[in-house]
MMTF fields as JSON, N, C-alpha, C and O atoms, coordinates in Angstrom:
{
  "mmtfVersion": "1.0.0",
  "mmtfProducer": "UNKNOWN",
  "numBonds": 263,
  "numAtoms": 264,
  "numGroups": 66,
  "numChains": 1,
  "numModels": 1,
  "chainsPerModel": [1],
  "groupsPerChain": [66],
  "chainIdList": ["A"],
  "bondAtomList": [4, 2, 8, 6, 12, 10, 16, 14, 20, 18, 24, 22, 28, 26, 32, 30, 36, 34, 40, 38, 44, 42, 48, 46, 52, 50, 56, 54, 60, 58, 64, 62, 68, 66, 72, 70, 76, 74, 80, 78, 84, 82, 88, 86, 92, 90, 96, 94, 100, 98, 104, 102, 108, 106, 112, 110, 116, 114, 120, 118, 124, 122, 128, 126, 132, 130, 136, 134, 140, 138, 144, 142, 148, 146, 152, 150, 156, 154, 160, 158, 164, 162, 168, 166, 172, 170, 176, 174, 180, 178, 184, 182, 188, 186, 192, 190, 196, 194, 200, 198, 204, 202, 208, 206, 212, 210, 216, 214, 220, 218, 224, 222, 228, 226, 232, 230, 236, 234, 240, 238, 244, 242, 248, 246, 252, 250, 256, 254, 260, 258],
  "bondOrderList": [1, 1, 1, 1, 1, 1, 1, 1, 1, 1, 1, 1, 1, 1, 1, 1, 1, 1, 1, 1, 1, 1, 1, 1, 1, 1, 1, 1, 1, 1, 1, 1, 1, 1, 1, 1, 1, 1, 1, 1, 1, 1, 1, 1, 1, 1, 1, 1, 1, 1, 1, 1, 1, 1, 1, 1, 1, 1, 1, 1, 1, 1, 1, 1, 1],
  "groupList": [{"groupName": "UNK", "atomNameList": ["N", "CA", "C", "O"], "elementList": ["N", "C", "C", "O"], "formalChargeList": [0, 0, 0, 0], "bondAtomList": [1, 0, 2, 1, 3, 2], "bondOrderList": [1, 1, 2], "singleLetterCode": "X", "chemCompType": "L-PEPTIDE LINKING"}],
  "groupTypeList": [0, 0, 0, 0, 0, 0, 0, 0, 0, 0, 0, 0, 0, 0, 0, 0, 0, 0, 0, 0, 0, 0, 0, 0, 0, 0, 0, 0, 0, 0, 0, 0, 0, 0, 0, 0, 0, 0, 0, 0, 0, 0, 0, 0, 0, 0, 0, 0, 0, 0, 0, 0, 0, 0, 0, 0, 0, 0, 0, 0, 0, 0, 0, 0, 0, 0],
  "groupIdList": [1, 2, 3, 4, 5, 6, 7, 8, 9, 10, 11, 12, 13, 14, 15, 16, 17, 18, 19, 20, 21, 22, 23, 24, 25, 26, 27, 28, 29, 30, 31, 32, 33, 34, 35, 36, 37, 38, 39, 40, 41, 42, 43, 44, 45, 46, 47, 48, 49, 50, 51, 52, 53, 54, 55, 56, 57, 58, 59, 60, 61, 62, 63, 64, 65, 66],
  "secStructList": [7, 2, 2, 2, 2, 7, 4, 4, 4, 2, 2, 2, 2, 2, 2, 2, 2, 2, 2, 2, 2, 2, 2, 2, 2, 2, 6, 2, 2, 2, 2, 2, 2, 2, 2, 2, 2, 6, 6, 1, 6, 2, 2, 2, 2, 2, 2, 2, 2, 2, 2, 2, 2, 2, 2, 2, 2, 2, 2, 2, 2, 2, 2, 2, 2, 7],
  "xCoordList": [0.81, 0.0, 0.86, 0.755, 1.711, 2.608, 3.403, 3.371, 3.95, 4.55, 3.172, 3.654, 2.064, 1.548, 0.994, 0.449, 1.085, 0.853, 1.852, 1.75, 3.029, 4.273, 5.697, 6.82, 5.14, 5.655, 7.398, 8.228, 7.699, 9.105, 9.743, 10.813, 9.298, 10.235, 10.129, 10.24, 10.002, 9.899, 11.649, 11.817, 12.54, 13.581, 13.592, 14.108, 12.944, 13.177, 12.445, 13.043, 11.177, 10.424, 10.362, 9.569, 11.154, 11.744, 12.842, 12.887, 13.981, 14.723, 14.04, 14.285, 12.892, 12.025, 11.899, 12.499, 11.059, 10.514, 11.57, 11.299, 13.14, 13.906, 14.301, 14.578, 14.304, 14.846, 13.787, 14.087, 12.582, 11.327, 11.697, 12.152, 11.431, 12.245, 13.21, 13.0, 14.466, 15.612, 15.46, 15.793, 14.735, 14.716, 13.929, 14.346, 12.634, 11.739, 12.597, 12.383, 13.338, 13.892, 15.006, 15.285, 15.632, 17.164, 17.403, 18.575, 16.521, 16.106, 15.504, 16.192, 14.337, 13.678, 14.86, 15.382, 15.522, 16.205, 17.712, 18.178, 18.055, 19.681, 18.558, 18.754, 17.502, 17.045, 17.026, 17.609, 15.948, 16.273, 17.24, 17.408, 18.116, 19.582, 20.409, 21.088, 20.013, 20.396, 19.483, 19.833, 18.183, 17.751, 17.477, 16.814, 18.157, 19.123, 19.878, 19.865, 20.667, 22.006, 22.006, 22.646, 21.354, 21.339, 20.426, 20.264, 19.209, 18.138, 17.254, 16.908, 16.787, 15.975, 15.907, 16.671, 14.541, 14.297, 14.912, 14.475, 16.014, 16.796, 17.889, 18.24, 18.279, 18.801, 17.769, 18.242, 16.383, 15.44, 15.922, 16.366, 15.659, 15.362, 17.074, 17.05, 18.345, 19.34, 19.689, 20.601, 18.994, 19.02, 18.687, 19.454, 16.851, 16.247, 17.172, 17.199, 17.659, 18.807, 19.732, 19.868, 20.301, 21.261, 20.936, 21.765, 19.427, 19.318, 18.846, 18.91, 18.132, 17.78, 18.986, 18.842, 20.112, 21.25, 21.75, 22.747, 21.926, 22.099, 21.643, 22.244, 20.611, 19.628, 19.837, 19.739, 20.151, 20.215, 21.448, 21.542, 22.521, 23.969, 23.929, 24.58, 23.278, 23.332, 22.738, 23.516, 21.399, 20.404, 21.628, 22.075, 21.601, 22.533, 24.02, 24.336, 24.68, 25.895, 25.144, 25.615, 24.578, 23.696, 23.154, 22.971, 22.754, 22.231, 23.239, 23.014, 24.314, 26.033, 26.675, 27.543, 25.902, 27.019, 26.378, 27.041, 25.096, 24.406, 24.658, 24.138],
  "yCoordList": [-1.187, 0.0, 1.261, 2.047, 1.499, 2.385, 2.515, 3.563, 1.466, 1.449, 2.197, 2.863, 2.156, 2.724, 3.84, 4.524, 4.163, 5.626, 6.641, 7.827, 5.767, 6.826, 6.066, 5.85, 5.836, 5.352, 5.525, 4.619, 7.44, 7.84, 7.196, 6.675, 7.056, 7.047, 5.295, 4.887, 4.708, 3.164, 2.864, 1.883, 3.54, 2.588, 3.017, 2.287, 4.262, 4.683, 3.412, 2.575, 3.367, 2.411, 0.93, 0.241, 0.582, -0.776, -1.284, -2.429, -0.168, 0.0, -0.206, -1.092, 0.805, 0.415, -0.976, -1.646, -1.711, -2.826, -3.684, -4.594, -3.678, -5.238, -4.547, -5.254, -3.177, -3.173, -3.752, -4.44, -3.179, -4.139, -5.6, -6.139, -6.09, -7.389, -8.094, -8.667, -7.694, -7.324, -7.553, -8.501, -6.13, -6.158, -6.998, -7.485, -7.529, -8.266, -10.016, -10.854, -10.07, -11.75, -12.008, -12.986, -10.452, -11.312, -10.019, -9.932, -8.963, -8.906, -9.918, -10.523, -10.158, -11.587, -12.343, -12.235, -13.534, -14.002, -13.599, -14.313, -12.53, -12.211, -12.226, -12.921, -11.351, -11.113, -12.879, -13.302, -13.509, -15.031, -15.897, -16.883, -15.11, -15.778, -15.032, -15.46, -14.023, -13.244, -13.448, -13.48, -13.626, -13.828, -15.291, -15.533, -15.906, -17.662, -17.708, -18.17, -16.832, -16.78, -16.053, -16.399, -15.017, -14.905, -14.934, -14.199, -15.77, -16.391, -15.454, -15.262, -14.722, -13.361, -12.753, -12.743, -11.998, -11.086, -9.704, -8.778, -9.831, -8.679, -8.441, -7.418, -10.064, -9.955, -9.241, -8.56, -9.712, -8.51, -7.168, -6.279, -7.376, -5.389, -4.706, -3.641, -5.457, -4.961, -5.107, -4.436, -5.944, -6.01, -4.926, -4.149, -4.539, -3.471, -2.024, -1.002, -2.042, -0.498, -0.559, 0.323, -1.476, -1.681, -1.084, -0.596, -1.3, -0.77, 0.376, 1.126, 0.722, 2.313, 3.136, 4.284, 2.976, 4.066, 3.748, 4.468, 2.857, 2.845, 3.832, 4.755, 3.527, 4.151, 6.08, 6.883, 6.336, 7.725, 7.657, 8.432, 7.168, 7.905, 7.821, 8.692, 6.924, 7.168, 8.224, 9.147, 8.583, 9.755, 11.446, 12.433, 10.873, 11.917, 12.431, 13.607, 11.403, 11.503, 11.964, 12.846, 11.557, 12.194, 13.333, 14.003, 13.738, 15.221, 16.114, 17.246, 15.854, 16.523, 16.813, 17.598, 15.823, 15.708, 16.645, 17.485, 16.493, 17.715, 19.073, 20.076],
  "zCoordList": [0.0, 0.0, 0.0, -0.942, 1.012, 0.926, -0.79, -1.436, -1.194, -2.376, -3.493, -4.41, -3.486, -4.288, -4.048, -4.915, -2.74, -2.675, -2.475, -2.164, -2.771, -2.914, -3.562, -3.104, -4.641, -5.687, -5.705, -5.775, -5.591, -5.627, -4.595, -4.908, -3.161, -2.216, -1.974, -0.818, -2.638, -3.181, -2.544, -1.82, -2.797, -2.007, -0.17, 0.676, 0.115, 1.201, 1.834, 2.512, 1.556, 1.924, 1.914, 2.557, 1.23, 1.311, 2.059, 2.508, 2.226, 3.733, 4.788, 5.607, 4.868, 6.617, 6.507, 7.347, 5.406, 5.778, 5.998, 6.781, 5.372, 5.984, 7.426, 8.396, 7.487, 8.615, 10.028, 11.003, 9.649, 10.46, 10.644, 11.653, 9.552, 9.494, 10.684, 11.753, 9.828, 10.647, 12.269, 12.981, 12.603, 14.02, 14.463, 15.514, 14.015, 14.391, 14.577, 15.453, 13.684, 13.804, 14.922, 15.615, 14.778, 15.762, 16.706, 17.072, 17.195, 18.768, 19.567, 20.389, 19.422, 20.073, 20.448, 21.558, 19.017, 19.453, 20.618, 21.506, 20.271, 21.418, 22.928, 23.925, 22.739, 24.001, 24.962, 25.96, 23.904, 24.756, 24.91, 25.628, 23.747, 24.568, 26.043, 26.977, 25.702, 27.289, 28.154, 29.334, 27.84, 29.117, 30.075, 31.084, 29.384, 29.024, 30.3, 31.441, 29.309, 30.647, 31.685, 32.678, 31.653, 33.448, 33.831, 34.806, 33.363, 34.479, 34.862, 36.027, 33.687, 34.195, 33.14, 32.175, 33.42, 32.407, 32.1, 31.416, 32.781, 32.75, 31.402, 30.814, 31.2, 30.01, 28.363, 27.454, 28.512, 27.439, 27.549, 26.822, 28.736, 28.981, 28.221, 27.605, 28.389, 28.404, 26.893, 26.41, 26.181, 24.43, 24.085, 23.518, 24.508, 24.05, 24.733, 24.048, 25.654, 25.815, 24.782, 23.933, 24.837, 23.884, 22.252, 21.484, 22.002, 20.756, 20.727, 19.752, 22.184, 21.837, 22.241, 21.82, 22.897, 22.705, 21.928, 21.983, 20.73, 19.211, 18.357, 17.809, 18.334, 17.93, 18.001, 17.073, 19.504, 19.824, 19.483, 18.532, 19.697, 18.996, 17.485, 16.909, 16.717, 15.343, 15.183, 14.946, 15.215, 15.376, 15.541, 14.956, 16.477, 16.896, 16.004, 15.821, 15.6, 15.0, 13.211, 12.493, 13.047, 11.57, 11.547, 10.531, 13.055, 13.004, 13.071, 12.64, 13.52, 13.355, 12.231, 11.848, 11.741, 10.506, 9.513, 8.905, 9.36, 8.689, 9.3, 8.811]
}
């Protein structure tokens, strides 16, 4: 749907979706491998930080750079 209602930005939009992807297949998985090993749901929580101060230093280092 998106692809046909915005035909031009057809590669922008195909980036989001593997990156959806992407995150959807092998967060889950690291999270249950961390939360494997130390016996708690603490190992989730410390995947998902892990990707949102990713997230904010890339963000961040791109808004610099412009």
């Amino acid at each position: 749907m998106a692809l046909k209602a915005r035909p031009e930005k057809g590669n922008e939009i195909s980036g989001l979706m593997i990156t959806g992807v992407f995150g959807g297949a092998v967060f889950p998985f690291l999270m249950g491998i961390l939360s494997d090993l130390l016996g708690s749901q603490i190992g989730g929580i410390i995947i998902i930080l892990a990707g949102a101060l990713y997230l904010t230093f890339a963000s961040y280092a791109i808004k610099v750079k412009d």
